[in-house]
C-alpha positions in Angstrom: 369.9 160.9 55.6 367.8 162.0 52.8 369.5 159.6 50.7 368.1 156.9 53.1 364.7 158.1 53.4 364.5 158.1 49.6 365.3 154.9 49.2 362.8 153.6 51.9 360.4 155.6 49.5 361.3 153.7 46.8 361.3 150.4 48.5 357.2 150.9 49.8 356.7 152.0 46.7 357.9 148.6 45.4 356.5 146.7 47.9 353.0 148.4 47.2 353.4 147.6 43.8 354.1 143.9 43.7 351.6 143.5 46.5 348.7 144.8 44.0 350.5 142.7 41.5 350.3 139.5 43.4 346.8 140.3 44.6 345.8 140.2 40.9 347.7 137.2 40.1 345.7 135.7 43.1 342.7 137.1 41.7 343.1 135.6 38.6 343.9 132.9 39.7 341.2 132.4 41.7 338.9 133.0 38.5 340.4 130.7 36.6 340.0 128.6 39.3 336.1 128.9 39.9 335.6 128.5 35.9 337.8 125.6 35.4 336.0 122.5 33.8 332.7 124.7 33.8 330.7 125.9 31.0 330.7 129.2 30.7 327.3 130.7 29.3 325.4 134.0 28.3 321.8 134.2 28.4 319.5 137.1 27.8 315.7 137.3 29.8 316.0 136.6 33.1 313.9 133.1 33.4 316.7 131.8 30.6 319.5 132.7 33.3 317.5 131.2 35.9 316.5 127.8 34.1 320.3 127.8 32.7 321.7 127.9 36.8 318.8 125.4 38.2 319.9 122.8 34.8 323.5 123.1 35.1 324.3 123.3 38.7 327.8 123.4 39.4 328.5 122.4 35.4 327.9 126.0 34.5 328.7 129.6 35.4 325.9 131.4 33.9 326.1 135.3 33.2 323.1 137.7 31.6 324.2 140.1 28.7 321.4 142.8 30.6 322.6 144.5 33.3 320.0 144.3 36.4 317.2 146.5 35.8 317.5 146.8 31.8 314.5 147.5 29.7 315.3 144.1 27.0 313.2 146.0 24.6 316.1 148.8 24.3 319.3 147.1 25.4 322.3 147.4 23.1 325.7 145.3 24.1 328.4 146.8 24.0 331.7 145.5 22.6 332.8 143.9 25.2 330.2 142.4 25.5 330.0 141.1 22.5 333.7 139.7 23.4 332.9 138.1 26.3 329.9 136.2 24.7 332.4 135.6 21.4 334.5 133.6 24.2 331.8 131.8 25.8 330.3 128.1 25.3 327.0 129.4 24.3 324.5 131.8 24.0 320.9 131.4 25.2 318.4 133.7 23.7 314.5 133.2 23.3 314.3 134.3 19.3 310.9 135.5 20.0 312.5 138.8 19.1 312.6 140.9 22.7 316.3 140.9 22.3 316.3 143.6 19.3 320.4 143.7 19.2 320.4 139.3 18.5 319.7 139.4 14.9 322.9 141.9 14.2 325.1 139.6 17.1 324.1 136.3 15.7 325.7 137.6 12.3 328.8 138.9 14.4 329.3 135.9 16.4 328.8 133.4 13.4 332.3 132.8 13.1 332.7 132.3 17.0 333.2 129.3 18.7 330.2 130.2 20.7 327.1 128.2 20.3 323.8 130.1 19.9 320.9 128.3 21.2 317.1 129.6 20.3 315.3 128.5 23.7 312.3 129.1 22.3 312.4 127.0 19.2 309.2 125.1 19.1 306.7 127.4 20.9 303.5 128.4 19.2 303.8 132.4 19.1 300.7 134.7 20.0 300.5 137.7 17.5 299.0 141.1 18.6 295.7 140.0 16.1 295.6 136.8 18.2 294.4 139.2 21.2 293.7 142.6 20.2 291.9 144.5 23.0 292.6 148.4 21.9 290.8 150.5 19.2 290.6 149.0 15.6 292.6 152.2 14.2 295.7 152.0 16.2 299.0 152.1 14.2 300.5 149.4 12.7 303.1 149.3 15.2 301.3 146.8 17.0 300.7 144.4 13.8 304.1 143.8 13.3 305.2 140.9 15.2 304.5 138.7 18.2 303.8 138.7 21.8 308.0 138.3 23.0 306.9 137.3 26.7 306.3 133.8 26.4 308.4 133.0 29.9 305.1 134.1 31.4 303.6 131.1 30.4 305.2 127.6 32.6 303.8 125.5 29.7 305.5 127.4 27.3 308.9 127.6 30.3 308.7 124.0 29.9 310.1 124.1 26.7 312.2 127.1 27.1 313.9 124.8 29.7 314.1 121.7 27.9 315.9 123.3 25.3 318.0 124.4 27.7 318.8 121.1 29.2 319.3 119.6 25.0 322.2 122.7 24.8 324.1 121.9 27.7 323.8 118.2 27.1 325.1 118.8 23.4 327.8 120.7 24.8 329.0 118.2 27.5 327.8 114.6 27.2 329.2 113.2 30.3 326.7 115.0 33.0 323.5 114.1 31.2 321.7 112.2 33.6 322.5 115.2 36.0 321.2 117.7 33.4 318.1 115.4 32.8 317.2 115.1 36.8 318.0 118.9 37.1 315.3 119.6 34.2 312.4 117.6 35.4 312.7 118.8 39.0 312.1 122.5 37.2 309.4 120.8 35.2 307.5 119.5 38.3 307.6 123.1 39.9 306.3 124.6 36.5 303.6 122.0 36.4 302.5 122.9 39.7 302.4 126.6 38.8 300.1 126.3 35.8 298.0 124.1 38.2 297.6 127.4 40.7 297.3 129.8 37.8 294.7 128.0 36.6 293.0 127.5 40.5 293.3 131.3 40.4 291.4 132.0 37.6 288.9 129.7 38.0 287.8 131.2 41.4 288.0 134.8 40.3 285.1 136.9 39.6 286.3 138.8 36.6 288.6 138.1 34.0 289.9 141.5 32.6 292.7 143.0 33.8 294.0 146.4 32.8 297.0 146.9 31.7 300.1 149.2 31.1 301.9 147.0 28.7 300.2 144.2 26.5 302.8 141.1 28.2 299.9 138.8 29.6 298.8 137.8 25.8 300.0 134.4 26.7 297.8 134.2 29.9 294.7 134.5 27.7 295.7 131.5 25.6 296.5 129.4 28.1 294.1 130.7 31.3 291.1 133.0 29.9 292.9 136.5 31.4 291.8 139.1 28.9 294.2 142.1 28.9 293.1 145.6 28.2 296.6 147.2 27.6 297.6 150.7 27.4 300.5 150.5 25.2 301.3 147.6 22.8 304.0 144.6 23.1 306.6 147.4 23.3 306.3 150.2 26.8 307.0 153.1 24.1 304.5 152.1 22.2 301.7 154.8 22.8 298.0 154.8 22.0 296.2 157.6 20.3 293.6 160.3 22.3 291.1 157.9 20.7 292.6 154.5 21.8 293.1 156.1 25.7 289.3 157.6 25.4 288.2 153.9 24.8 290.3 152.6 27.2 289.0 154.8 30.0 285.7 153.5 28.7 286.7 149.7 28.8 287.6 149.9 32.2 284.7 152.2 33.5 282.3 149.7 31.2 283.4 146.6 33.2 283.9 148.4 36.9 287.9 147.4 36.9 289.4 148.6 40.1 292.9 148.5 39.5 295.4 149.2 36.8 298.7 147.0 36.9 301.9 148.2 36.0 305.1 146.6 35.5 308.5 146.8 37.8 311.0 148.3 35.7 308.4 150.5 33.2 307.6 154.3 33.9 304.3 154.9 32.1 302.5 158.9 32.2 300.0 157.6 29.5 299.3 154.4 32.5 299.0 156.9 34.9 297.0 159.4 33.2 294.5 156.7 33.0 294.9 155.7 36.4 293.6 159.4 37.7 290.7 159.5 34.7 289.3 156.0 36.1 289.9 156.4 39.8 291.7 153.0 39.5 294.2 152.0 42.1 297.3 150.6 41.2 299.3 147.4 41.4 302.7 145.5 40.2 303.4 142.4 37.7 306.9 141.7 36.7 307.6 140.8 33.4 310.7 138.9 34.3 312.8 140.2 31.5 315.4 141.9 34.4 316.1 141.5 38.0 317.2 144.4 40.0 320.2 144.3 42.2 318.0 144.0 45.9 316.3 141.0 44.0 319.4 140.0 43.5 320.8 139.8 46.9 317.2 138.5 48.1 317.9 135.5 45.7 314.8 135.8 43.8 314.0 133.1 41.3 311.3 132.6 38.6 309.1 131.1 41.2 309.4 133.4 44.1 308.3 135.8 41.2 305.7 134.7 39.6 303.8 133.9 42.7 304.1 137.7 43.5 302.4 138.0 40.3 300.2 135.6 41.3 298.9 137.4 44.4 298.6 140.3 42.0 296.4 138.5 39.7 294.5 137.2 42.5 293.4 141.3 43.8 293.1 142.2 40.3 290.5 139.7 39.4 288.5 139.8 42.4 
């Protein structure tokens, strides 16, 4: 008897085990499946992703290196990582230089049959000296380099996504015209928001807005926003007792009412100067990450920066 009910021990065990075993055959199966004939691409910022899925359609299976929520300032990959973009098609990255780890992976991947592709490649960059609104004396941290945010700008998207669509085209010839459609539906829909951008800051009554990260250089170029930012390009960049006195005194100089922060950025020093100026305080995303409930509400560049838009539209009135 005991003999027996060993042996139907062993036998579930079996049977458990293959069972897991052909579930993950099926699995893998199924993956192959879902990727076959696709491109597989890695992109960085989250407008890159997003321009990547809307371009491609059903051509693609596009994956972010950040995990949701990630501060692209900071983020390192890790190896696998670095594996799984090694295996990919390509690699879509702005080269404005948010992505710190990119310089070091492009040298690792060199050798890779992944193609790197610099979606930014023919934008005009703003520097810090381009629009510097914080005391003359602040350290040369800021004077380094250029404003990274230049998805913020649908002009400057534009070209983000036509180089984009010139990658994927590149890397498979025959769905071209779909490609080309794809990219000037996105163009339309970034025409029409500079258009409203542009409405909005034409009808405002003010155009300072006060800042906890310097990311809106881009909307002075292009729309007349003048930012008074807290920190520099970077959120751990932190002004001096001298910069945050004159910042009080900006904001107190030209009545500003509200102090903006960003999604994904924790700031004391913002919020220090929220209490010394009575200011209340608002949201802008900087659209380098997507959390996971944005996720799961399908939020897209667009549904995103038209939240920013209403934003703007308190902030400057």
């Amino acid at each position: 008897m005991i003999k027996k009910l060993f042996n139907m021990f062993i036998f579930l065990l079996l049977s458990i085990f293959l069972a897991a075993c052909g579930a993950n055959n099926t699995a893998e199966k199924a993956d192959d499946n879902a990727t076959e004939g696709k491109l597989i691409i890695y992109t960085t910022v989250f407008p890159l992703l997003d321009f990547t899925k809307k371009i491609g359609g059903d051509d693609v299976l596009v994956k972010s290196v950040y995990p949701t929520g990630a501060d692209a300032h900071s983020f390192e990959p890790t190896p696998k990582d670095m594996t799984d973009i090694a295996e990919a098609d390509a690699f879509i990255y702005t080269g404005v230089g948010v992505e710190g780890f990119v310089t070091t992976a492009l040298e690792t991947l060199k050798n890779e049959k992944v193609v790197p592709v610099e979606a930014g490649n023919g934008i005009e960059y703003v520097s810090v000296d381009d629009h510097e609104h914080r005391d003359d004396e602040q350290g040369d941290h800021d004077h380094d380099g250029i404003d990274p945010h230049i998805w913020l700008d649908p002009i400057h998207s534009i070209t983000l996504a036509e180089n984009i669509k010139n990658a994927l085209v590149e890397l498979n010839p025959d769905s071209k015209e779909m490609y080309e459609t794809n990219f000037q539906t996105l163009k339309k829909q970034l025409v029409s928001l500079d258009n409203e951008m542009k409405q909005t800051v034409n009808s405002a009554n003010k155009n300072e807005i006060l800042v906890a990260h310097a990311a809106y250089g881009y909307w002075e170029t292009r729309y007349g926003i003048r930012q008074i930012s807290i920190t520099g390009f970077s959120p751990s960049d932190e002004p001096s007792q001298k910069e945050l006195k004159k910042i009080i005194e900006t904001a107190e100089e030209h009545n500003l009412k509200y102090i903006i922060f960003e999604q994904n950025i924790p700031s004391k020093i913002a919020e220090t100067v929220q209490k010394e100026t009575k200011t209340e305080s608002l949201t802008l995303h900087n659209l380098e990450a997507v959390t996971d409930k944005e996720m799961e509400k399908n939020e897209d560049y667009f549904t995103l920066m038209k939240k920013n838009l209403g934003t703007l539209k308190k902030a400057l009135n």
